[in-house]
VOBA-146943 format. One record per residue (C-alpha): residue number from 1; x, y, z; chain. Coordinates in pm, 1 decimal. Example, Ala and Ser with C-alpha at 12.3 -4.5 7.8 and 13.67 -1.06 7.14 Angstrom:
<atom><k>1</k><u>1230.0</u><v>-450.0</v><w>780.0</w><c>A</c></atom>
<atom><k>2</k><u>1367.0</u><v>-106.0</v><w>714.0</w><c>A</c></atom>
***
This chain:
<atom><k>1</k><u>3208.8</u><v>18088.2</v><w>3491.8</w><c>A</c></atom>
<atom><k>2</k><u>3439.1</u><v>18147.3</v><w>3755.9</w><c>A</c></atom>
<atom><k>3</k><u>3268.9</u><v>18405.3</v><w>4008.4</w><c>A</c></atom>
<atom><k>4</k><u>3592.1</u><v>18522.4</v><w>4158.1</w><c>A</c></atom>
<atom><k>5</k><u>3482.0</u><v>18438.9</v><w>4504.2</w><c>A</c></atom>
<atom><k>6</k><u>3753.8</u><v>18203.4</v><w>4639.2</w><c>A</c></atom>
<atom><k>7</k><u>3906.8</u><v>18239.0</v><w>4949.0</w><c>A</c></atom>
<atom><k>8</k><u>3606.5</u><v>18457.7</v><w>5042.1</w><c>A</c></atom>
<atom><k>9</k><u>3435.6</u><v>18404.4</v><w>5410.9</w><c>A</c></atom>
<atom><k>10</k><u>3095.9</u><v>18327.5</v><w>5357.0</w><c>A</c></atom>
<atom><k>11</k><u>2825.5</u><v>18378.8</v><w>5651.4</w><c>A</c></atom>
<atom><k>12</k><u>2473.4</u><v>18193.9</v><w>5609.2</w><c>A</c></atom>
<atom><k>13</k><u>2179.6</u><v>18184.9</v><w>5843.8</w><c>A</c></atom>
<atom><k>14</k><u>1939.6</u><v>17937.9</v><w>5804.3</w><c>A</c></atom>
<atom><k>15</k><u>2156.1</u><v>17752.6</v><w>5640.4</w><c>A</c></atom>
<atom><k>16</k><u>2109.8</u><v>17385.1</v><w>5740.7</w><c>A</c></atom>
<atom><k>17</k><u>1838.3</u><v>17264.8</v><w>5519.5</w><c>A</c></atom>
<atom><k>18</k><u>1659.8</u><v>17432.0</v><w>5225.5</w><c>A</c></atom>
<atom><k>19</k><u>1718.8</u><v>17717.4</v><w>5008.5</w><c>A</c></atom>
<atom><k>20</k><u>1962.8</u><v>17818.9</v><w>5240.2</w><c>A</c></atom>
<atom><k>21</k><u>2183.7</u><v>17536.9</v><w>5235.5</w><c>A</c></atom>
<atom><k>22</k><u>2128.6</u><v>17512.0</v><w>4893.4</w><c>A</c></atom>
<atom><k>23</k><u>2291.1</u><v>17850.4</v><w>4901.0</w><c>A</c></atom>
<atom><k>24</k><u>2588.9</u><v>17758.4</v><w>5110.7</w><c>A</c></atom>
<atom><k>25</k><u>2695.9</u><v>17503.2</v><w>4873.3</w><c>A</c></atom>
<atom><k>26</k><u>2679.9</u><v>17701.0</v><w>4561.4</w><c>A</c></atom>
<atom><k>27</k><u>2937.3</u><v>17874.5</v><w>4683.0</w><c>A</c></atom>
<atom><k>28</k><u>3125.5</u><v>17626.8</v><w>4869.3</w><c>A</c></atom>
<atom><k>29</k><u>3212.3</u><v>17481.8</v><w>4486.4</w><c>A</c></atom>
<atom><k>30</k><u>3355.5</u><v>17815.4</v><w>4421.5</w><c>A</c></atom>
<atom><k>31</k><u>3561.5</u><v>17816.2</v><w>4645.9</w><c>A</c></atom>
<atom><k>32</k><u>3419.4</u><v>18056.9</v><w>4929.9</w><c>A</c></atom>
<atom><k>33</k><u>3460.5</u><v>17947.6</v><w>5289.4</w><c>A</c></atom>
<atom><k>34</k><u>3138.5</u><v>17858.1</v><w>5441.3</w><c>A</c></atom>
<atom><k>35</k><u>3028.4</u><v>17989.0</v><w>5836.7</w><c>A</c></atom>
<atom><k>36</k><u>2654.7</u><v>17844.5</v><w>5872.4</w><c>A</c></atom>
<atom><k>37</k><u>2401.4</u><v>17895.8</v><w>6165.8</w><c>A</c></atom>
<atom><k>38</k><u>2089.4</u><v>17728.7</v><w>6235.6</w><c>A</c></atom>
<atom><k>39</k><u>1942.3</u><v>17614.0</v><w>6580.8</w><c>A</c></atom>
<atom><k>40</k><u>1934.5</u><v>17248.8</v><w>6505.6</w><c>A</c></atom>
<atom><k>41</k><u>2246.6</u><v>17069.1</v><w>6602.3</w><c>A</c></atom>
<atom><k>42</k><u>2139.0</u><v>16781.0</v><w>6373.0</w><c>A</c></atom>
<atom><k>43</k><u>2060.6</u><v>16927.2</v><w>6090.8</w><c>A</c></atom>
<atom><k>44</k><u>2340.6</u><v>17188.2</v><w>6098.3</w><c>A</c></atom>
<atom><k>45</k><u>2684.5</u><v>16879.3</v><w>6180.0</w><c>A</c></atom>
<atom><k>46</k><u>2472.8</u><v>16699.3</v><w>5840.1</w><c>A</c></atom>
<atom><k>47</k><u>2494.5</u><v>17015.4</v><w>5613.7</w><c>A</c></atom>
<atom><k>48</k><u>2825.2</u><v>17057.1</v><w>5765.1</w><c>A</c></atom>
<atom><k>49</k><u>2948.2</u><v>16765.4</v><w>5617.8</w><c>A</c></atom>
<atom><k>50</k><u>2801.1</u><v>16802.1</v><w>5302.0</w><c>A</c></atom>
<atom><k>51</k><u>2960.4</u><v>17110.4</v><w>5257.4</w><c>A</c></atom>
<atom><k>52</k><u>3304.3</u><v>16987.2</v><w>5403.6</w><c>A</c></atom>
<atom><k>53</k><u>3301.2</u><v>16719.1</v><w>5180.4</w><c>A</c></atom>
<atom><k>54</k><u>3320.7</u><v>16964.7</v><w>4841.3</w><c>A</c></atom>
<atom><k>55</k><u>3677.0</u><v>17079.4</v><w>4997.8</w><c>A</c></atom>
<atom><k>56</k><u>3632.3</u><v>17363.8</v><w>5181.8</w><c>A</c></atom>
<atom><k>57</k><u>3668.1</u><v>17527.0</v><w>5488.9</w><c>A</c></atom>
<atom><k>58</k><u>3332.7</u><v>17514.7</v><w>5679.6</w><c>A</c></atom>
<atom><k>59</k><u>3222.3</u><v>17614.4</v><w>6061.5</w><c>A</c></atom>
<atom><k>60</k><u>2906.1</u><v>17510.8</v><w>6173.8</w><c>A</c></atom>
<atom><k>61</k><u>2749.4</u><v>17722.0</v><w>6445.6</w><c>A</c></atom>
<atom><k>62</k><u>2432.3</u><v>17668.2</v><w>6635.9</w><c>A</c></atom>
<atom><k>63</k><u>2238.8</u><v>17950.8</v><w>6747.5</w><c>A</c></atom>
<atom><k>64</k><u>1922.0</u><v>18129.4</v><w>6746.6</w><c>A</c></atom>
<atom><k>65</k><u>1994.5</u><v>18444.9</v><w>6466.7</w><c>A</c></atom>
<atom><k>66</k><u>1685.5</u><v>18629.4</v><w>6587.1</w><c>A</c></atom>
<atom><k>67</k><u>1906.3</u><v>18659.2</v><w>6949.0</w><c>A</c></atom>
<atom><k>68</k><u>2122.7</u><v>18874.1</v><w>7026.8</w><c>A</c></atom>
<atom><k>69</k><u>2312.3</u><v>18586.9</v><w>7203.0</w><c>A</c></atom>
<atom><k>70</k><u>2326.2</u><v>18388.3</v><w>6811.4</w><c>A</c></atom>
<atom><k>71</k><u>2416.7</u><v>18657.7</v><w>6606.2</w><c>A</c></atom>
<atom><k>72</k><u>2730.7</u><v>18732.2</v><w>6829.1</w><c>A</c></atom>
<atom><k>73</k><u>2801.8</u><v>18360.8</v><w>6819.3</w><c>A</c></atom>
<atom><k>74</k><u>2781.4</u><v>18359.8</v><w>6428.6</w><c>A</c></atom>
<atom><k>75</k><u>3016.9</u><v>18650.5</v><w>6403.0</w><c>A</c></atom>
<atom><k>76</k><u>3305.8</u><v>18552.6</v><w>6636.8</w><c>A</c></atom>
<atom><k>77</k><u>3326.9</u><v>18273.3</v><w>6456.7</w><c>A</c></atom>
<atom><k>78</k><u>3308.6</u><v>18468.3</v><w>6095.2</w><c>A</c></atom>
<atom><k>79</k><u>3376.7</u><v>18842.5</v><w>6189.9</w><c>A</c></atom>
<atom><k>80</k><u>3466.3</u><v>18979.2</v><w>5854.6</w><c>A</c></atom>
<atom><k>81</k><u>3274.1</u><v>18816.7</v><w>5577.6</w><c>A</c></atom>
<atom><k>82</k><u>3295.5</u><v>18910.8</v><w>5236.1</w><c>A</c></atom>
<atom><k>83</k><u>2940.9</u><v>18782.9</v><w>5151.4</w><c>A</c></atom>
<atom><k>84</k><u>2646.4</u><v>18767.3</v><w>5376.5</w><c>A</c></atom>
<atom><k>85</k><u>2302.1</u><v>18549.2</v><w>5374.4</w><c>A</c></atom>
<atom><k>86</k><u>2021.1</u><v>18594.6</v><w>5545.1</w><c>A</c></atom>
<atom><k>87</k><u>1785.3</u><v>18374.4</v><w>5530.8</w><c>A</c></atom>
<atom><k>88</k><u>1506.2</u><v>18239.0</v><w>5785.7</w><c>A</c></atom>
<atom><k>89</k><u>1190.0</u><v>18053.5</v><w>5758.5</w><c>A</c></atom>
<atom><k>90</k><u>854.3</u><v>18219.3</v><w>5692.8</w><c>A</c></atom>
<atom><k>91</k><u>526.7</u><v>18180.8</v><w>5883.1</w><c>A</c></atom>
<atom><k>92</k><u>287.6</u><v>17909.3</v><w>5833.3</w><c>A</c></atom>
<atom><k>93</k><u>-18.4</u><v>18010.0</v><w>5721.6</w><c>A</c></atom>
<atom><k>94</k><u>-322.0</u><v>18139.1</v><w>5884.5</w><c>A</c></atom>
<atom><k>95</k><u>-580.0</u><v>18396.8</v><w>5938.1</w><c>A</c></atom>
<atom><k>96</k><u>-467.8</u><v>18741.5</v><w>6029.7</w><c>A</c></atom>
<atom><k>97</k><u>-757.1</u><v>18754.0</v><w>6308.6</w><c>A</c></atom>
<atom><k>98</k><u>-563.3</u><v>18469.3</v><w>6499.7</w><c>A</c></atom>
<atom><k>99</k><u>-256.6</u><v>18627.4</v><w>6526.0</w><c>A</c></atom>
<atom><k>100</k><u>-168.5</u><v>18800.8</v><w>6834.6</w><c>A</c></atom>
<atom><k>101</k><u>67.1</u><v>19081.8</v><w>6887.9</w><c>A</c></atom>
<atom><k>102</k><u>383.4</u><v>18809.5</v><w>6993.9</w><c>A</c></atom>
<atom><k>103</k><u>326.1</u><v>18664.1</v><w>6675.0</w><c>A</c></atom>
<atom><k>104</k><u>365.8</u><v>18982.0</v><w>6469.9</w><c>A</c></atom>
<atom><k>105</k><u>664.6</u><v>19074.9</v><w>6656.5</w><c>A</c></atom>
<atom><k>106</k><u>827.5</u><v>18707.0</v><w>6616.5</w><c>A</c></atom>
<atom><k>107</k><u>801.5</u><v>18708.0</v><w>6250.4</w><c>A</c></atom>
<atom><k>108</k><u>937.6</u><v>19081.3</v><w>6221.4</w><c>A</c></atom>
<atom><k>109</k><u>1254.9</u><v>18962.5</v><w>6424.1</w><c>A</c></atom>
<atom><k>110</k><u>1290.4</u><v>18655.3</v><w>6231.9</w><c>A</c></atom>
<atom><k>111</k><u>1205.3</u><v>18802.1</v><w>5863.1</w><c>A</c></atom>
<atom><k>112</k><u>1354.0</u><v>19190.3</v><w>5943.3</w><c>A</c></atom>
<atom><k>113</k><u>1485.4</u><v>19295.1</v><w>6253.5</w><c>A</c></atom>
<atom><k>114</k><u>1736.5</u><v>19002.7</v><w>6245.6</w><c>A</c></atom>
<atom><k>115</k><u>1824.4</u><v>19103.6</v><w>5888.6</w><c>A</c></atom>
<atom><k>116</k><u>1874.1</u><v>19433.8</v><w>5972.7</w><c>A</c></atom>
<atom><k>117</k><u>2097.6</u><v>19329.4</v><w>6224.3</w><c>A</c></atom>
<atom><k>118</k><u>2330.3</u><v>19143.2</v><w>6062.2</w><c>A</c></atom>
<atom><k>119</k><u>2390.3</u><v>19371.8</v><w>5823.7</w><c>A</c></atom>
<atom><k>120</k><u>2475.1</u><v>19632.5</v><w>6083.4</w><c>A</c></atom>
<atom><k>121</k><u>2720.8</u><v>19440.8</v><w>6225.5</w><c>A</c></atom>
<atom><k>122</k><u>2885.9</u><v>19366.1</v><w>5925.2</w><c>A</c></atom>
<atom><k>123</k><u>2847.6</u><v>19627.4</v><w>5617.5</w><c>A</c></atom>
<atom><k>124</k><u>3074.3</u><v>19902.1</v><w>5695.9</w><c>A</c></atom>
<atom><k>125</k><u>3344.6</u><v>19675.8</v><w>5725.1</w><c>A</c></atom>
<atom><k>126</k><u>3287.8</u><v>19527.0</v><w>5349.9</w><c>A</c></atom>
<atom><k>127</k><u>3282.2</u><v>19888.7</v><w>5277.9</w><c>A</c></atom>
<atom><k>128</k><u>3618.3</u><v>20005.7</v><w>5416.3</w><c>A</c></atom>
<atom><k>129</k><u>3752.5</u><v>19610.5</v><w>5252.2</w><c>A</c></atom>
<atom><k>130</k><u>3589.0</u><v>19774.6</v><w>4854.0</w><c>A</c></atom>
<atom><k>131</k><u>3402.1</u><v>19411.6</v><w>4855.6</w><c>A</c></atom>
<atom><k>132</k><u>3085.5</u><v>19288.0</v><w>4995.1</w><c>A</c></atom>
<atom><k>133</k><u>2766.5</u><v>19090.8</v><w>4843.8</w><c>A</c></atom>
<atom><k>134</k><u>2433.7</u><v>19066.7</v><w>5095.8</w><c>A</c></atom>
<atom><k>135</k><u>2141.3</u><v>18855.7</v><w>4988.5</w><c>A</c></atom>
<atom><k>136</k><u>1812.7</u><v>18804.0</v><w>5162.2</w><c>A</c></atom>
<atom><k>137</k><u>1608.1</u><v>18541.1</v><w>5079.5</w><c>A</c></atom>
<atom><k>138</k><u>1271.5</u><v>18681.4</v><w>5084.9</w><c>A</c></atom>
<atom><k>139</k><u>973.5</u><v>18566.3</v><w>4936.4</w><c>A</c></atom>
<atom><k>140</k><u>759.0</u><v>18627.7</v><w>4626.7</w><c>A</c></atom>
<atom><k>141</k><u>477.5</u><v>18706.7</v><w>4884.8</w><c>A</c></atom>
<atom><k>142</k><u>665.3</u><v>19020.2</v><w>4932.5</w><c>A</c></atom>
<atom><k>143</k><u>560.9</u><v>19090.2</v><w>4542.0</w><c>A</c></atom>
<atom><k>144</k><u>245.8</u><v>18889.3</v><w>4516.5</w><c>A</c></atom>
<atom><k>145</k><u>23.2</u><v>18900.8</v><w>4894.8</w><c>A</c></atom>
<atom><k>146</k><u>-104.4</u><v>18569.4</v><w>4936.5</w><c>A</c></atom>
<atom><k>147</k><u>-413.3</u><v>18617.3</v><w>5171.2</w><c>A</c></atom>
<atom><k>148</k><u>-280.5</u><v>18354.8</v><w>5395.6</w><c>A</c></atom>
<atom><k>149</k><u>48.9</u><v>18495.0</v><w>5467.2</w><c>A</c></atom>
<atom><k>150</k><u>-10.9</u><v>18820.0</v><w>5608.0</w><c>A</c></atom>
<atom><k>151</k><u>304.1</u><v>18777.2</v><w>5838.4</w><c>A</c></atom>
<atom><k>152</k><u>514.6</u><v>18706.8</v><w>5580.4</w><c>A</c></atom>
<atom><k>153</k><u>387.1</u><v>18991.6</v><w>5374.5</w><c>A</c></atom>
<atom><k>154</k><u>441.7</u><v>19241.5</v><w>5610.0</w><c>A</c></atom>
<atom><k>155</k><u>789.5</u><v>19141.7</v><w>5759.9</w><c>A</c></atom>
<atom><k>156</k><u>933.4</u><v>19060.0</v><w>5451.3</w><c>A</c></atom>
<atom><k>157</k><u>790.5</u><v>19407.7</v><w>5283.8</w><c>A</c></atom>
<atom><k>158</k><u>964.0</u><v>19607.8</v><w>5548.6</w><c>A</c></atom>
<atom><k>159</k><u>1268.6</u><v>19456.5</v><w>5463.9</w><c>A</c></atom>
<atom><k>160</k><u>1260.1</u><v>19499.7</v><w>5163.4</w><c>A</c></atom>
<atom><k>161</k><u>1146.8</u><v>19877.7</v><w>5218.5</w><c>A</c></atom>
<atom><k>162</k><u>1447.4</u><v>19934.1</v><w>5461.0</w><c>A</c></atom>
<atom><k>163</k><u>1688.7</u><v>19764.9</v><w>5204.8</w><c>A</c></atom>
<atom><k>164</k><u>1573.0</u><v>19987.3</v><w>4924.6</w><c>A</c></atom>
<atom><k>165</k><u>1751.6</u><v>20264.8</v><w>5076.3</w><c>A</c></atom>
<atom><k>166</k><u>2062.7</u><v>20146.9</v><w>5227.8</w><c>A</c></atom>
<atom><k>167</k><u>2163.5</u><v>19979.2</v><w>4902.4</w><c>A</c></atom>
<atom><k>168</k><u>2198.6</u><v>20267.8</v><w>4750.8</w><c>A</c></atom>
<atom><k>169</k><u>2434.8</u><v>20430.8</v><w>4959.1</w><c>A</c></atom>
<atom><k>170</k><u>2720.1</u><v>20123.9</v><w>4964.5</w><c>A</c></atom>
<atom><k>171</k><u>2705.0</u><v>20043.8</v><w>4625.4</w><c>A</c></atom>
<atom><k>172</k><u>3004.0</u><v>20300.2</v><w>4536.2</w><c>A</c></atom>
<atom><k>173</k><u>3222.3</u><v>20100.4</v><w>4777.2</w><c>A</c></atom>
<atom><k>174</k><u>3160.0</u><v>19743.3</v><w>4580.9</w><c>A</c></atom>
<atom><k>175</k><u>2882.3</u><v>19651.7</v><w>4837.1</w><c>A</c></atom>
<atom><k>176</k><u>2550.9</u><v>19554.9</v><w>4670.9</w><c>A</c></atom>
<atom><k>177</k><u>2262.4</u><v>19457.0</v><w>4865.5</w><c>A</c></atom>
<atom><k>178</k><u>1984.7</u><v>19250.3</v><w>4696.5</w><c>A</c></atom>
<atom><k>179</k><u>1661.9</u><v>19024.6</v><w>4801.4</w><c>A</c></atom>
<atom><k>180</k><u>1587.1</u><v>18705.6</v><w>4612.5</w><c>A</c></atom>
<atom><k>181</k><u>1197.5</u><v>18616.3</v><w>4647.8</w><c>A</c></atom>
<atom><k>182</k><u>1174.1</u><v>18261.7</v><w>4564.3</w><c>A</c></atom>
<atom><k>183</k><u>843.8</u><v>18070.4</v><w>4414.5</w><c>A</c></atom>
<atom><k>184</k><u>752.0</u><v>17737.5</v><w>4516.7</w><c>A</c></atom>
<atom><k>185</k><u>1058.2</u><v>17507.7</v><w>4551.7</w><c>A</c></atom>
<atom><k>186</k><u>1066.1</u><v>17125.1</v><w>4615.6</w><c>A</c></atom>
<atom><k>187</k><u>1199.5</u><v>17199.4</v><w>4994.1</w><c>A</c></atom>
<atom><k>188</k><u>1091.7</u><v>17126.3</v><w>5330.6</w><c>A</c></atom>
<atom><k>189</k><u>921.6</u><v>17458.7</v><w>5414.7</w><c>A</c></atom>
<atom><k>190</k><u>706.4</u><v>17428.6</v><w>5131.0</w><c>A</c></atom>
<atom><k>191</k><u>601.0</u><v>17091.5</v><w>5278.6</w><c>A</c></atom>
<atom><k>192</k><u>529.0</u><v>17229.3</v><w>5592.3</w><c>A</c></atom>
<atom><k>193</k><u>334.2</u><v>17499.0</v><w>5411.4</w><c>A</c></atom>
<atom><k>194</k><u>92.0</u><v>17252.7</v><w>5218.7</w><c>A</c></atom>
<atom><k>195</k><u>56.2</u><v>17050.8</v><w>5532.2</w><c>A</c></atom>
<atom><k>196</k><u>-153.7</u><v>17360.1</v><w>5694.3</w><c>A</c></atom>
<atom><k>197</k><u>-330.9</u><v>17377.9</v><w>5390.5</w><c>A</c></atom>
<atom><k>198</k><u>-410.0</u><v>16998.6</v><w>5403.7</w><c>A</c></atom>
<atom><k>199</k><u>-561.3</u><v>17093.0</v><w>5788.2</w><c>A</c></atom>
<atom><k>200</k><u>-768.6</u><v>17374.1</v><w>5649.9</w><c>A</c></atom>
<atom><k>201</k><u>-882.0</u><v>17231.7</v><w>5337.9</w><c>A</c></atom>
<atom><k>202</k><u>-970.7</u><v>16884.3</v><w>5436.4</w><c>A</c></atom>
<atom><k>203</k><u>-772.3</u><v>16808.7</v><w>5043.4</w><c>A</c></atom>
<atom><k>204</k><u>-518.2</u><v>16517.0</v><w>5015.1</w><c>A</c></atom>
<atom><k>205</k><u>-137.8</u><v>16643.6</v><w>5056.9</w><c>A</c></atom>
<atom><k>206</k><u>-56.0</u><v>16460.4</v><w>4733.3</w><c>A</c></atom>
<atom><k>207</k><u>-356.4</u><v>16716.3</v><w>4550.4</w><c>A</c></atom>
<atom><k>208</k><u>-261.7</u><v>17005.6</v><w>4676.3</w><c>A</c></atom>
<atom><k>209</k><u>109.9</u><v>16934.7</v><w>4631.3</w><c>A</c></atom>
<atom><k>210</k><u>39.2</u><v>16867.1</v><w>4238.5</w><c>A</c></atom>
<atom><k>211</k><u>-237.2</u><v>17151.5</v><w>4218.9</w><c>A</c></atom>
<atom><k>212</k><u>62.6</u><v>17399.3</v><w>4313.8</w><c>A</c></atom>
<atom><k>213</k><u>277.5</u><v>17281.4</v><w>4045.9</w><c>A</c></atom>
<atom><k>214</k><u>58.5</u><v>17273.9</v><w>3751.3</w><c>A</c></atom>
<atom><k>215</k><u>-40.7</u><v>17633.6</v><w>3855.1</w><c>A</c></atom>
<atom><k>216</k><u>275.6</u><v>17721.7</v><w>3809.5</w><c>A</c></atom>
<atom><k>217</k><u>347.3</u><v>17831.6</v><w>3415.4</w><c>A</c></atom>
<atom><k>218</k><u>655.9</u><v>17589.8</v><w>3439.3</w><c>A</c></atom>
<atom><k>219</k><u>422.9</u><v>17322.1</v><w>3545.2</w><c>A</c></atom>
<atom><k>220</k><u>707.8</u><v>17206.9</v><w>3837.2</w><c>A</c></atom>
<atom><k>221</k><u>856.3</u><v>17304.4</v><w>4152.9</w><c>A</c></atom>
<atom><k>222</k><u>1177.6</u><v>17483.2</v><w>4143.9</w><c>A</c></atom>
<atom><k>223</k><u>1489.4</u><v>17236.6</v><w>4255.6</w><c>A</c></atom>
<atom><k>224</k><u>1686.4</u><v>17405.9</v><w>4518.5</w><c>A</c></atom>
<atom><k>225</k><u>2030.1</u><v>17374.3</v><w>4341.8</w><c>A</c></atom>
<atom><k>226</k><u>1862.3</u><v>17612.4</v><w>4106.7</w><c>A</c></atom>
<atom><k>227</k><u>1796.8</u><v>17861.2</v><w>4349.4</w><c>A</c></atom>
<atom><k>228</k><u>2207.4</u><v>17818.3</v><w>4496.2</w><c>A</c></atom>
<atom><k>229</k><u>2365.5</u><v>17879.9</v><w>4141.4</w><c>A</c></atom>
<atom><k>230</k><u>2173.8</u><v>18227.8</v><w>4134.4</w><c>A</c></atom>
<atom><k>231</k><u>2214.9</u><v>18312.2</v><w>4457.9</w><c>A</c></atom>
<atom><k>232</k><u>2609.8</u><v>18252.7</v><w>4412.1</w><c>A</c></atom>
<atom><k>233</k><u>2571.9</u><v>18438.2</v><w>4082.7</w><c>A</c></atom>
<atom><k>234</k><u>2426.7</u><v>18755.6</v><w>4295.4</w><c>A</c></atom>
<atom><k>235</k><u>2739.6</u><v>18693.7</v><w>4496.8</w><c>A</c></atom>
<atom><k>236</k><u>3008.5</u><v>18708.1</v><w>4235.3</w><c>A</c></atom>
<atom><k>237</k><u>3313.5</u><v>18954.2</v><w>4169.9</w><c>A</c></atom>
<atom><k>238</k><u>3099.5</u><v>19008.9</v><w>3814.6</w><c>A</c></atom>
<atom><k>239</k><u>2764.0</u><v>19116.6</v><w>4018.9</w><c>A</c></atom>
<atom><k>240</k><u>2886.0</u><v>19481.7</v><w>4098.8</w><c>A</c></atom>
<atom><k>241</k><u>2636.6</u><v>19610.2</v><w>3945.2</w><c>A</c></atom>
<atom><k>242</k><u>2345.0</u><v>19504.5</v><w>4047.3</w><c>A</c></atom>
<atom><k>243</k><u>2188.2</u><v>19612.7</v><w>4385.3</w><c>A</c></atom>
<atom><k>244</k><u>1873.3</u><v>19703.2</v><w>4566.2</w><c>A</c></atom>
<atom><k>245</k><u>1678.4</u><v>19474.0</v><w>4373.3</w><c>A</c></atom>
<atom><k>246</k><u>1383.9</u><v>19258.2</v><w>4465.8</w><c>A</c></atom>
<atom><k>247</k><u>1490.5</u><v>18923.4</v><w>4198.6</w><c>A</c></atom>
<atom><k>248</k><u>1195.5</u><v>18672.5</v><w>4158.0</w><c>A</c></atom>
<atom><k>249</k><u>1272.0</u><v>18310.0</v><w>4073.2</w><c>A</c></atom>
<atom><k>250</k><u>924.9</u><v>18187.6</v><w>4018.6</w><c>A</c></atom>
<atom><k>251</k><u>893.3</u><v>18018.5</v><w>3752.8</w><c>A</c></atom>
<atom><k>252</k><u>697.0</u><v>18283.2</v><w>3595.7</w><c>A</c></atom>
<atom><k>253</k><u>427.5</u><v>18282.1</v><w>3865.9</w><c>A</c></atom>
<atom><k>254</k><u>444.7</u><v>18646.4</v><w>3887.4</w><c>A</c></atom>
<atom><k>255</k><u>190.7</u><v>18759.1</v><w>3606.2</w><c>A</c></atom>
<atom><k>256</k><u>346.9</u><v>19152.7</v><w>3548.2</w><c>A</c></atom>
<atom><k>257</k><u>520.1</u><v>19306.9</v><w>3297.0</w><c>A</c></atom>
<atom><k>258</k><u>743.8</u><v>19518.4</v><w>3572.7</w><c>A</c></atom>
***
């Protein structure tokens, strides 16, 4: 399918590694042109090439988005897109008595306020150009709690809350606004995750790892190319239609009928 999407401009945070980069490229082989941002200068030239190297037009820029100072870097160098990412690591896990108030207000700026931001800066001119696609790449702990992410289950619920509304009122100008809330995927941050859970357990990394996959009902980890193809989908001239929506991709983790 060709999503109609070349020639657009492209702006991804967290895009250096991960679901996010996973996202980047997606659309890179459609044809978009990618802007990325990510603080790590390593990470960010790598995915730069990787990207590049598909034939497109990429700008790597490194920055903080959860400053003020990185989101105005990432959009002078990408001040109109046509599609916008957010995406930004979640918190590790831990137990909601350790967390102090800096902690709460860290992961709101990195998993809403930033967001927010972004898409302040940047949806009423997709509006007044009839095209614009935002995704945010949540979580499924936004849908399903899990005890020890009670940072990521609050931050990423108020997003979610704030998008409900704002979605509704840009759709009419070919604007849609949706969050993805991804399962467990075969990436980095999920390592990081089970490596907490190796500290607090005492279990081998290698049990826990496979413990978290056979719990899943398709007995795997998702692959992050998976996750890029349906983020780019969400992004396509054909996905019009479909906005303020919370989209798991889960492997059918989430046990609901709704």
């Amino acid at each position: 399918m060709d999503l109609g999407i070349r020639g657009r401009k492209a702006l991804l945070s967290g895009a250096s590694r991960g679901l996010g980069k996973a996202a980047a490229i997606a659309l890179a082989r459609d044809g978009a042109e990618i802007t990325i941002l990510a603080r790590s200068r390593a990470t960010l030239d790598q995915a730069a090439g990787e990207i590049r190297a598909l034939g497109v037009k990429v700008t790597a820029v490194a920055g903080d988005v959860t400053t003020a100072e990185g989101r105005k870097a990432a959009l002078a160098a990408c001040p109109e897109p046509d599609i916008l990412i957010n995406s930004a690591d979640g918190s590790l896990p831990g137990d909601f008595r350790n967390y102090t108030r800096a902690d709460w207000l860290a992961a709101l700026d990195a998993m809403m306020l930033s967001p927010i931001e972004m898409m302040r800066a940047t949806v009423d001119g997709m509006m007044a150009r009839k095209f614009g696609r935002i995704v945010n790449i949540s979580s499924r702990s936004a849908k399903i709690a899990q005890h020890e992410n009670g940072l990521s289950n609050g931050a990423r619920s108020g997003l979610i809350g704030f998008v409900a509304g704002l979605s509704r009122q840009t759709v009419e100008h070919n604007v849609t606004i949706n969050n993805i809330l991804p399962g467990i995927f075969d990436t980095d941050a999920q390592k990081r995750h089970i490596e907490v859970l190796v500290r607090e357990t005492g279990k081998p990394f290698e049990q826990i790892w496979n413990e978290r996959a056979a719990g899943n009902p398709a007995r795997r980890y998702g692959r992050a190319e998976e996750f890029g193809a349906y983020c780019a989908f969400l992004c396509s001239a054909q996905a019009g239609f479909i906005t303020g929506q919370n989209l798991l991709i889960d492997g059918g983790s989430y046990p609901g009928t709704y």
